[in-house]
C-alpha positions as MATLAB code, in Angstrom:
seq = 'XXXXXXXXXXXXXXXXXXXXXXXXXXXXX';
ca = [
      75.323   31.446  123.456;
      76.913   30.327  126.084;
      75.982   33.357  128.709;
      72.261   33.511  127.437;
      72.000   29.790  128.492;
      73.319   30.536  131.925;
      70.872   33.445  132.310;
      67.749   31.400  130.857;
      69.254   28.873  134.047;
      68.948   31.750  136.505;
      65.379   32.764  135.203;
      64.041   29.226  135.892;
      65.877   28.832  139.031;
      64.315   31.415  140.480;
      60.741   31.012  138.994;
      61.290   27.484  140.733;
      62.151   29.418  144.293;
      58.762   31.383  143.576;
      56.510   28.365  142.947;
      57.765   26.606  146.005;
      57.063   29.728  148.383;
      53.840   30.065  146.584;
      53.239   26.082  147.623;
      54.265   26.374  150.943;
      51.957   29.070  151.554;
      49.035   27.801  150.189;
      49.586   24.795  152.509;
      50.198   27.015  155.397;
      46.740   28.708  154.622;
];
């Protein structure tokens, strides 16, 4: 249970990285 909840952590980390990079470009545009 444990692990899954670490990976689910991971997932949304990293969707979080994508929607900021996503942000910042559509402000640099």
């Amino acid at each position: 249970m444990e692990k899954c909840h670490q990976i689910m952590l991971a997932k949304f980390e990293q969707l979080n990285q994508e929607v900021e990079q996503l942000e910042n470009t559509a402000k640099n545009a």
